[in-house]
C-alpha positions in Angstrom: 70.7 133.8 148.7 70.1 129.9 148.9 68.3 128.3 151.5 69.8 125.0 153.3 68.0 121.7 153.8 67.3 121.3 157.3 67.3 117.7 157.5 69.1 115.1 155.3 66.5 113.9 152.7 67.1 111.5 149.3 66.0 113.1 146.0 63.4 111.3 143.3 63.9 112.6 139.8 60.9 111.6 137.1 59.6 110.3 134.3 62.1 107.3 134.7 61.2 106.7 131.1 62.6 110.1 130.0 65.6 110.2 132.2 68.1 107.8 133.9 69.6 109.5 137.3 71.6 107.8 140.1 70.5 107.7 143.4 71.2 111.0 145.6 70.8 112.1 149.0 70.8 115.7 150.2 72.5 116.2 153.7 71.6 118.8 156.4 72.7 122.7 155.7 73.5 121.6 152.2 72.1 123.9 149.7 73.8 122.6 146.1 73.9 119.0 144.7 75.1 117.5 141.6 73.5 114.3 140.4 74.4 112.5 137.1 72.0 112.1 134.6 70.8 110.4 131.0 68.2 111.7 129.1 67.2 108.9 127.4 64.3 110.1 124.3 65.4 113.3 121.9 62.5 115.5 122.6 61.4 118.1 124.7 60.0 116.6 128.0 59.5 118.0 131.7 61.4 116.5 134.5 60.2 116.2 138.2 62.2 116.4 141.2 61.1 116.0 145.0 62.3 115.2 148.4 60.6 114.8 151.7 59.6 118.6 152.0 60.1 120.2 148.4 59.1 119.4 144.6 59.3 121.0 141.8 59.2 120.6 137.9 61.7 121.7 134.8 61.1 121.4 131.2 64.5 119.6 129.3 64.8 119.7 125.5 66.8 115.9 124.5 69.5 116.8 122.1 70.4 114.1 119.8 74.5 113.6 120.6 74.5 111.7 116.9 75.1 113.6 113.9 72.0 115.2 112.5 72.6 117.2 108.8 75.8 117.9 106.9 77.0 120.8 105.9 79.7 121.4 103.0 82.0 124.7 102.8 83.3 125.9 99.6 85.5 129.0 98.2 83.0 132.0 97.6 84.7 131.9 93.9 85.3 128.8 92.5 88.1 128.8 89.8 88.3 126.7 86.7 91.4 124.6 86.1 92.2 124.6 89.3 92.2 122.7 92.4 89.6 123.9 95.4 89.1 122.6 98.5 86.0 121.8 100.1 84.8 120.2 103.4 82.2 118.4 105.2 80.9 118.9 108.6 78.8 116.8 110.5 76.2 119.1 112.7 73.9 118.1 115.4 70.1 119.6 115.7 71.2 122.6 117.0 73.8 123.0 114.0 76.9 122.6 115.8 79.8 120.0 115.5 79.7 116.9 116.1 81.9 113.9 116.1 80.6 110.8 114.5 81.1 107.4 116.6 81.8 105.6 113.8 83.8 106.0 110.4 80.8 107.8 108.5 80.6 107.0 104.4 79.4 110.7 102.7 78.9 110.4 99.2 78.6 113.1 96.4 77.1 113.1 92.8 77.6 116.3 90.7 75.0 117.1 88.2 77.1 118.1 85.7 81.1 116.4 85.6 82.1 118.7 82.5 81.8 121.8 85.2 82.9 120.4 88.5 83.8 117.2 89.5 84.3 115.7 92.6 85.2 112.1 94.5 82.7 109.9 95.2 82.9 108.9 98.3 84.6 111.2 101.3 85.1 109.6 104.8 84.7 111.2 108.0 86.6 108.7 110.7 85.6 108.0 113.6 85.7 110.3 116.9 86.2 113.8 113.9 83.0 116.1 113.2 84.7 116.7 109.2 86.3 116.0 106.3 88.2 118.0 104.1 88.5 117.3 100.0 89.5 118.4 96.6 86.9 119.1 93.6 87.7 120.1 90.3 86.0 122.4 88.3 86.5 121.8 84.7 84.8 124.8 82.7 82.9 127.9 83.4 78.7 127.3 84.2 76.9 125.7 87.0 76.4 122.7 88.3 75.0 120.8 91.3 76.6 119.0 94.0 74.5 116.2 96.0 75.8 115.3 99.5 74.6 112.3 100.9 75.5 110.6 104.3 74.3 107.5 106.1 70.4 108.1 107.9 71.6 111.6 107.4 69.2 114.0 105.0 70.5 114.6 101.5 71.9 118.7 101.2 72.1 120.3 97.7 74.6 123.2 96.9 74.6 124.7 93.4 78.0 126.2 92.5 79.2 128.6 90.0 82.7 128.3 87.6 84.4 131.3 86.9 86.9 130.6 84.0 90.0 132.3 83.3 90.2 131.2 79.6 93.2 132.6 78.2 94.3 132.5 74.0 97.3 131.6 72.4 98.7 133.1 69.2 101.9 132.3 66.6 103.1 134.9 64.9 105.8 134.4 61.8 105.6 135.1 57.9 103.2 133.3 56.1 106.2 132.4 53.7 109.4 131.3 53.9 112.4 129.8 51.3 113.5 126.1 51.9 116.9 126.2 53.7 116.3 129.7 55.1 116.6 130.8 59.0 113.3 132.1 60.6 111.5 132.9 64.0 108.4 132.0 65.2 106.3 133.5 68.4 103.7 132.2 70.7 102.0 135.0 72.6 99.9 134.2 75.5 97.3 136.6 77.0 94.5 136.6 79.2 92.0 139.1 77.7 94.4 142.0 77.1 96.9 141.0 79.9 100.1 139.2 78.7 101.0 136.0 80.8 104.5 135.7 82.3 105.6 132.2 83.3 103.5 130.2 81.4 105.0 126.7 80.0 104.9 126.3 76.5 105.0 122.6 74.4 106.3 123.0 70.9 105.3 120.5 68.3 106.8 121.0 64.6 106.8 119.3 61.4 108.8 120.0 58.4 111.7 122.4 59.7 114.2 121.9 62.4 114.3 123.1 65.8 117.4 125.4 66.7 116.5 127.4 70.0 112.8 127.0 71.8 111.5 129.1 74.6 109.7 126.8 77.2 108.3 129.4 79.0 106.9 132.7 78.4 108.4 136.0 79.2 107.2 139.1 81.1 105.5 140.0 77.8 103.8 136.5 77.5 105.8 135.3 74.4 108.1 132.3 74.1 109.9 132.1 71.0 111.4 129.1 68.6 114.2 129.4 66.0 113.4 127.0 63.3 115.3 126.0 59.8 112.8 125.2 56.6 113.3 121.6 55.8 109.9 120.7 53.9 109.7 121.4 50.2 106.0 122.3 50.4 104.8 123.1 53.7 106.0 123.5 57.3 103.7 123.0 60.4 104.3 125.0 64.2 101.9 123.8 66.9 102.4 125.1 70.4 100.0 124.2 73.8 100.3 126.7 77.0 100.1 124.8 80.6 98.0 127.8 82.0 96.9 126.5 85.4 93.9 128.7 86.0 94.6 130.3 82.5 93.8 126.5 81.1 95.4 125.8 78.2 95.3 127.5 75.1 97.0 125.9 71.6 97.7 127.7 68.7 99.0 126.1 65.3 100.4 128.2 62.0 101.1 126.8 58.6 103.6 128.5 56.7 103.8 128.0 52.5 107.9 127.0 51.8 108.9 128.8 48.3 109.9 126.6 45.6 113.7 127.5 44.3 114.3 129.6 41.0 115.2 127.0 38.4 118.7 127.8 36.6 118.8 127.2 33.0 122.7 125.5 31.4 124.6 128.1 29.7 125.9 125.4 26.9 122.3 124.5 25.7 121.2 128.5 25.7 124.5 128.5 23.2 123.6 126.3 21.3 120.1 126.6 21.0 120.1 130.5 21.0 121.8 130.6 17.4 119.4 128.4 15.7 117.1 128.7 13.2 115.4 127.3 9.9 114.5 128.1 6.4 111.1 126.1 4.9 111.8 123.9 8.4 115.3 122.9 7.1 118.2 123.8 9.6 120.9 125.8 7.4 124.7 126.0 7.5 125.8 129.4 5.9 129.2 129.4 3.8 130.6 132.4 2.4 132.7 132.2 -0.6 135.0 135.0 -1.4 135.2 136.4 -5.0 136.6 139.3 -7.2 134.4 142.2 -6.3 132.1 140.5 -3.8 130.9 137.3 -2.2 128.2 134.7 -2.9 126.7 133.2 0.1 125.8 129.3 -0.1 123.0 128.3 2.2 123.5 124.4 2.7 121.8 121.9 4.5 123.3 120.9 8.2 122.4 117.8 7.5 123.0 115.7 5.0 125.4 119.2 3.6 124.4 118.9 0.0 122.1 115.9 -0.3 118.8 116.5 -1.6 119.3 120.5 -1.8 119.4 120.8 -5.6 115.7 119.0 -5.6 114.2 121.1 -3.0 115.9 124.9 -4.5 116.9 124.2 -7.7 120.0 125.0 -6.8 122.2 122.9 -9.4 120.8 125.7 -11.8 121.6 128.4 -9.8 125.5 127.5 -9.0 125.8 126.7 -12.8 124.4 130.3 -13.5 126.9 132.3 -10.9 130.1 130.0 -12.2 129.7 131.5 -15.3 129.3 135.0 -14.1 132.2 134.3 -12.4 134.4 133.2 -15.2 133.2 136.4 -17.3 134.4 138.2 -14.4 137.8 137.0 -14.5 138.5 137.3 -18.6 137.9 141.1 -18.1 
């Protein structure tokens, strides 16, 4: 139960230097007052009140309104290839929010871009306590993140990338004939798991594109129907846009067959029958006589000319005319 004042009496509220009170008077049978007051020094001081017939003394710790420390949130699992969000707080000695009186300038260094990145500068305007953000992280690893804010002490916060790497394959024959119809696949998985949905960027030289998949199907292949154009050699390159799966490439070669060569049936004729005695290209005449024939091998070229001198043929005809003519007397 609270006592009353008996008499109207004027309160005095000490160390002036440590607190800034106005002027209050208590009046007869009152038993609560409220005074306004500023504590003027951040610290932990003792404060002094008395009136005509009472005094006493209470210890008053001076909280800093101003912003004291930062603090940054992040996702407990940090994605590569993808966007995460982040935010700064501004926090007072007791750690609690607090909003700045001015626009505050909070800057940030990582220690390592090709994990995380992140902007450089983040503002948290004026009459807000925080300030949300977006950081990149790049690759799988660690890195550090440096937060830095005006008269404010510097906070570290090392981070871990988990990556979702995924792989990209082509499948198709290793060979194929110029001119000829053929199907190439790009299978996209992440460790065993196939990848529905992801777009797929085809880039070919040497054949020509008849269909394309642009995205993959519930099996994680997208497919491209291709004609050989290049005598020697035809090239398939395809990139997955993977989000958190990054993005894989894969590239095949694949060898084009050279054409079977078809030889002219009129030269195989002519050339097929061909051939040569003592490197001289004969003509066969048959000459038909009583009981038989004799045979005359003559020269294609040139028939007769020179024959005699390389044989001795004249001999040899004079020989068989006269065998013929013996023939015919009997």
């Amino acid at each position: 139960m609270l006592d009353s004042f008996a008499s109207s009496t004027t309160l005095s509220i000490s160390p002036k230097e440590f607190i800034q009170t106005e002027q209050s008077q208590i009046s007869k049978d009152q038993s609560i007052i409220l005074v306004k007051s500023l504590l003027l020094k951040e610290e932990t001081g003792s404060v002094s009140i008395t009136t005509q017939d009472y005094s006493t003394s209470i210890p008053i710790e001076g909280l800093s309104t101003k912003p004291k420390m930062l603090s940054m949130d992040y996702p407990a699992k940090i994605l590569a290839n993808v966007a995460n969000s982040f935010s700064i707080e501004l926090l007072d000695d007791q750690q609690l929010p607090v909003a700045t009186d001015t626009d505050m300038e909070i800057k940030i260094v990582s220690s390592d871009p090709s994990v995380i990145t992140a902007p450089d500068v983040v503002i948290v305007k004026k009459g807000t306590y925080y300030s949300t953000f977006e950081v990149q992280a790049k690759n799988s690893g660690s890195a550090e993140l440096s937060v830095l804010g005006n008269e404010l002490p510097m906070s570290k916060y090392t981070l871990s990338v988990t990556s979702l790497a995924s792989v990209l394959d082509i499948n198709t024959a290793d060979f194929e004939n110029s001119g000829a119809s053929f199907v190439a696949t790009a299978t996209v998985r992440y460790n065993t798991t196939p990848l529905s949905g992801i777009n797929i960027i085809w880039t070919v030289q040497g054949a020509q594109i008849q269909n394309k998949d642009t995205t993959t199907d519930e099996n994680g292949n997208a497919k491209i129907s291709l004609i050989a154009q290049d005598p020697s050699k035809i090239s398939i390159q395809a990139t997955a846009q993977g989000g958190m799966y990054g993005q894989p490439s894969g590239s095949k070669d694949i060898s084009v067959l050279a054409p079977l060569s078809k030889g002219g049936g009129n030269g195989d004729a002519q050339t097929g029958s061909q051939f040569t005695i003592s490197g001289i290209n004969p003509l066969f005449i048959m000459i038909p006589v009583a009981g038989g024939a004799v045979v005359f091998i003559l020269k294609k070229k040139n028939l007769l000319d020179g024959v005699g001198e390389k044989i001795g043929f004249t001999e040899k005809f004079a020989e068989i005319r006269e065998k013929i003519m013996e023939l015919k007397e009997r």
